[in-house]
N, C-alpha and C positions, 0 to 999 in steps of 0.2 A: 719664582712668582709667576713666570709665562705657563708653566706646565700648569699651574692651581687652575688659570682661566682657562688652560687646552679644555682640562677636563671639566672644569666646568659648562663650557660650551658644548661638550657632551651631550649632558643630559640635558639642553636644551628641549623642548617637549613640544617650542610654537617656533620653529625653522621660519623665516622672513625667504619668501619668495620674489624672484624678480622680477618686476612689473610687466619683465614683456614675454613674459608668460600667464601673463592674465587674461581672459577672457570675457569681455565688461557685455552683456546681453542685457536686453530690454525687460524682460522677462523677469531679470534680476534685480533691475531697478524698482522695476513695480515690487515685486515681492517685498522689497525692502522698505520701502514707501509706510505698504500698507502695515507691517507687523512693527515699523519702529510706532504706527500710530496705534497701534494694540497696545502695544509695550508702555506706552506713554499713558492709557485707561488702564491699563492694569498697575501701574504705578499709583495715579492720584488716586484711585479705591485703596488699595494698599495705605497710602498714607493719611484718608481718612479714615481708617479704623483704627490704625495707631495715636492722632488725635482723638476718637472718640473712646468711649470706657464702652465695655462689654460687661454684660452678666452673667456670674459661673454661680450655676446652683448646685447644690449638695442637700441630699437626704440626710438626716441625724434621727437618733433615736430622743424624742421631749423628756426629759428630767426636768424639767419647770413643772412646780405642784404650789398650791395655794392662790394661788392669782386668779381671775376675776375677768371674765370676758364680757367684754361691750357690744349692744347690738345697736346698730345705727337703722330705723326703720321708717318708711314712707309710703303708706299703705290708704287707700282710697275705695269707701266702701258706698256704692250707690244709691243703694237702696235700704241702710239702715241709721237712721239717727244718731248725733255724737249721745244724746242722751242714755241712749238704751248700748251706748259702745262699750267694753271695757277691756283692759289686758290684765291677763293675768298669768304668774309663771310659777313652775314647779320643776322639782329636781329629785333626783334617785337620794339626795342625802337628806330626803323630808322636808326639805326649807320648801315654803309657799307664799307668793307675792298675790294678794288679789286687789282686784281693781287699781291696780300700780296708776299712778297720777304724777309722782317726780317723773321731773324732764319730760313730759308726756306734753303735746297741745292737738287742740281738737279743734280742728277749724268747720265750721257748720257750710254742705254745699249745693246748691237749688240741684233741679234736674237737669240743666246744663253743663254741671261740674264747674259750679263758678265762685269763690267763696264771698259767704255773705257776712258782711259785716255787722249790723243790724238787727238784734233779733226780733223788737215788734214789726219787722216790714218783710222779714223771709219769707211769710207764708204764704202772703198775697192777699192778707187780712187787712183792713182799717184798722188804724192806730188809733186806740183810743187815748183822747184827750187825759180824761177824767176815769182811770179804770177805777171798777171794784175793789173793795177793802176785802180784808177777810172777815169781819164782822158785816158783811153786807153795803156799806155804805159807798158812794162815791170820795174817790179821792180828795181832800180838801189842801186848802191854800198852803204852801209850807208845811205837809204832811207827809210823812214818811213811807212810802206805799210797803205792806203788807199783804204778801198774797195765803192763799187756806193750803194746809197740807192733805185735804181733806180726809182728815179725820184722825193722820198720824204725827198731831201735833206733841211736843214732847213739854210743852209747858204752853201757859197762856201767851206770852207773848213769842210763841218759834213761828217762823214767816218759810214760806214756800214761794218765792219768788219765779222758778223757773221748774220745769216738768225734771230736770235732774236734782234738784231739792227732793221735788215730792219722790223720789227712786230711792235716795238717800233715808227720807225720814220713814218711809215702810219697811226700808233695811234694816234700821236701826230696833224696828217693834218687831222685826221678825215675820212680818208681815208677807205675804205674795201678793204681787197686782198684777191681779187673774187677765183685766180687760182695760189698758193703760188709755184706751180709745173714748172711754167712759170718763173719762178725764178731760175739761175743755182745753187747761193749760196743756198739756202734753200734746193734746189730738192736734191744735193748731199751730204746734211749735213742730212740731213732725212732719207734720202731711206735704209728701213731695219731696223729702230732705235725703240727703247722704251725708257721710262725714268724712272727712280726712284725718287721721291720726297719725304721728309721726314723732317722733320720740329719742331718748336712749336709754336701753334694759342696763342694768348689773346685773349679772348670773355670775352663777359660780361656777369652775370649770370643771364640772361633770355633767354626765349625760343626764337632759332633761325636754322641758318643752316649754315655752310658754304660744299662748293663743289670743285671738281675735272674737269675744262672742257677746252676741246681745245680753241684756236684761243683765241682774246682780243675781252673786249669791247669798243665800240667806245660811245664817250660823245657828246651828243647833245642835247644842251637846256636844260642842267641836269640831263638829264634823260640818264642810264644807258643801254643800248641798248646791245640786240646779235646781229653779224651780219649776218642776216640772208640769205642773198643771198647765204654766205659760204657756212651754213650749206645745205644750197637746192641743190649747184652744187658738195658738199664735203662727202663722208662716212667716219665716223670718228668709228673705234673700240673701244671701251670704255672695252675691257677684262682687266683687273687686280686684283692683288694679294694683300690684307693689310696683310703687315707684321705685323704690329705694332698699334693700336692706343687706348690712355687710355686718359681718362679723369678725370689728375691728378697724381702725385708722384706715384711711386709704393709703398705698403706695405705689410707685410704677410699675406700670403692667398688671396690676390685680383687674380679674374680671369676675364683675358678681352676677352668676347664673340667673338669679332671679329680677334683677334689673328690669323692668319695665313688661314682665309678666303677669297677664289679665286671664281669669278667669269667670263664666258667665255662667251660673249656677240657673238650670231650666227648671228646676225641682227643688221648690224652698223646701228648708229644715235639713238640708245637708251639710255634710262635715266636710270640709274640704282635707287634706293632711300632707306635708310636707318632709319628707326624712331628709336629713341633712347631715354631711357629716362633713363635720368641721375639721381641718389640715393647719393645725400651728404656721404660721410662720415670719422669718427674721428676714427685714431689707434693712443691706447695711451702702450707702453710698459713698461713691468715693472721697468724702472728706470723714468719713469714717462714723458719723450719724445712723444711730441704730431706727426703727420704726419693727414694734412687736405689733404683730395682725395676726390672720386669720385667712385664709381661702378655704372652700366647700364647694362641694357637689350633692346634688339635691335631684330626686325623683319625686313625682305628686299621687297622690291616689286619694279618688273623691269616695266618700262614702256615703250614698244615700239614707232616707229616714227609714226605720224599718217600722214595721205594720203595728206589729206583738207590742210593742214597745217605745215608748218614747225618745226621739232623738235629739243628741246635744249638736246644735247649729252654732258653726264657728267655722274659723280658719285657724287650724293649728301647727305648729312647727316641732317640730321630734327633733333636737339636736344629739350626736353623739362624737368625739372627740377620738382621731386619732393618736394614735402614737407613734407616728412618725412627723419629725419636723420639715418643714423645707425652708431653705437658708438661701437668699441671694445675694452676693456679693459683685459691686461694681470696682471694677480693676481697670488699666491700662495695658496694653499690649508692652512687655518689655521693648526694650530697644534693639537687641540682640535678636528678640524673634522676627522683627521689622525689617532687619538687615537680612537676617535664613530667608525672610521671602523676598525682597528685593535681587538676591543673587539667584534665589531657583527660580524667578520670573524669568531675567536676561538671559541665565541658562537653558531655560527649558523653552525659551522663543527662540535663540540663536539655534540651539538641535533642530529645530522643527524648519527653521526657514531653510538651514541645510540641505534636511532632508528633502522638502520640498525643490527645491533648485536644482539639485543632483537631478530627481525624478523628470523634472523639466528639460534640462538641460539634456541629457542623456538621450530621453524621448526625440527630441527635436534631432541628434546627429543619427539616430537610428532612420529617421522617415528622410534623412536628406539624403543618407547610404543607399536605402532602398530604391527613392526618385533619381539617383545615378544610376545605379546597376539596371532599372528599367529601360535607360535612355541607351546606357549602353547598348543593351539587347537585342533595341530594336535597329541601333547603326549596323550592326552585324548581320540582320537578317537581308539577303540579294535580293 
């Protein structure tokens, strides 16, 4: 049993020297000082990342078909009324949304950008007590006010109460209203106004667009129609601001490019255009809760009115759909990887403070060799 420990003592690898072959320098102390206080920040970073979850992402190819993408939008138009505002969306697979109104609200806002609650006092008008009837007469006691469609009334008793009635009931006859200005309700409920609209789209997930533009369209023999005479005798400013617009839930770390991006249109009747291409993708957190979204990357290109020709004045968005997904997953650092860096921390400081002391050490008996042999030298010379 003594021979098993001879040789066991053998291959001993860390031989225990005797202390008074030590060497204890100042130099070494400091070193030590300072890298056991490294060692010690490079620990408690270490053990906060093992506490905290990290994110591993992965690219996949989408096999997800039939679903139905959300656009979350908040978009602020200065200089064009909610009345004359509309959204409308289309897709490569023929489906068409116009003047979309679910989930939609339109907040009416002065030239301050301030929203006005009130609509007989937004325009800086007097309120009338006693307004007009649509028959001509003043409002009477416990009477139901009635306002004129002028003239696109659909029966004796249909009322036009507000300038987006009268837009509706000319839609309706198919009508165009060439000069909306010639209109008192509309001229007074306009003048000075922008609008905020902010909403949420259902698309379908293929490539399409939906847009931002003044005035309705009128339907004729199916076919979808601008009306174009508007636009020829109308400048419409298309300047505004997206607060807001994601395509899809929020979740950690998404960033939406177009976030709080303003454009100031110097030349009404232009198109503004947005291409966008939308990136699937899955955040799954560490308690294992899925959230399906969307990230995108977006260029803009303005397109002025042309001469020849009448132009369609809007802001419009061009989405088209990757097929590649991105996946992010929150995880915990094993335990085992935690420990692999704990031992190559103390490892890889113990080398280096080594090395460092060796270097020190060594230098310092060299320059005390050399200030001997100098002294020497000079005892020797008669």
């Amino acid at each position: 049993m003594e021979s098993v420990f001879t040789e066991l003592r053998k291959l001993d690898a860390y031989p225990e020297i005797n202390e008074d072959f030590y060497s204890r320098t100042f130099s070494g102390g400091f070193l030590t000082v300072v890298l056991s206080v490294v060692m010690l920040l490079i620990f408690v970073s270490e053990l906060s990342l093992y506490l905290h979850t990290v994110t591993k992402t992965q690219l996949i190819v989408d096999t997800t078909r039939g679903e139905m993408l959300k656009v979350y939008f908040d978009v602020t138009f200065a200089d064009i009324p909610c009345s004359l505002l509309i959204v409308n969306s289309m897709d490569i697979s023929g489906e068409r949304h116009l003047d979309i109104r679910h989930d939609i609200v339109k907040k009416r806002i002065d030239a301050l950008g301030n929203v006005t609650e009130s609509k007989p006092d937004v325009t800086g008008q007097p309120k009338i007590e006693t307004p007009l009837q649509k028959h001509g007469g003043r409002l009477e006691h416990n009477e139901t006010y009635c306002g004129s469609c002028f003239g696109a009334e659909a029966s004796d008793d249909h009322c036009c109460n507000s300038c987006e009635e009268v837009h509706d009931a000319y839609l309706k006859k198919g009508w165009a209203m060439r000069n909306p200005d010639s209109i008192d309700l509309c001229r007074r409920e306009e003048e000075g106004e922008g609008c905020n609209i902010q909403g949420i789209l259902e698309i379908n997930k293929v490539a399409g667009n939906f847009h931002f533009s003044p005035k309705k369209k009128f339907n004729s023999s199916n076919f979808h129609l601008f009306d174009f005479l508007e636009f020829q005798h109308d400048n419409y400013n298309m300047t505004h601001k997206i607060n807001k617009l994601a395509f899809g839930d929020h979740f950690p770390g998404v960033v939406n490019p177009l976030d709080g991006v303003s454009w100031v249109h110097e030349i009404p009747n232009g198109m503004y255009q947005y291409f966008i291409k939308v990136v699937p993708a899955v955040y799954t957190d560490i308690r294992g809760r899925t959230i399906q979204s969307n990230q995108f990357t977006v260029t803009g290109f303005y397109k002025g009115p042309k001469t020849h020709r009448p132009s369609h004045p809007g802001v419009f968005f061009y989405y088209d759909l990757s097929p590649v997904m991105v996946t992010f997953k929150e995880e915990h650092v094993s335990f085992l990887d935690f420990l692999t860096n704990i031992f190559a921390i103390i490892g890889g400081i113990f080398a280096i403070a080594s090395i460092i002391d060796s270097f020190t050490y060594h230098g310092r008996k060299i320059r005390q060799s050399d200030e001997r042999w100098k002294s020497a030298s000079l005892v020797d010379i008669p």
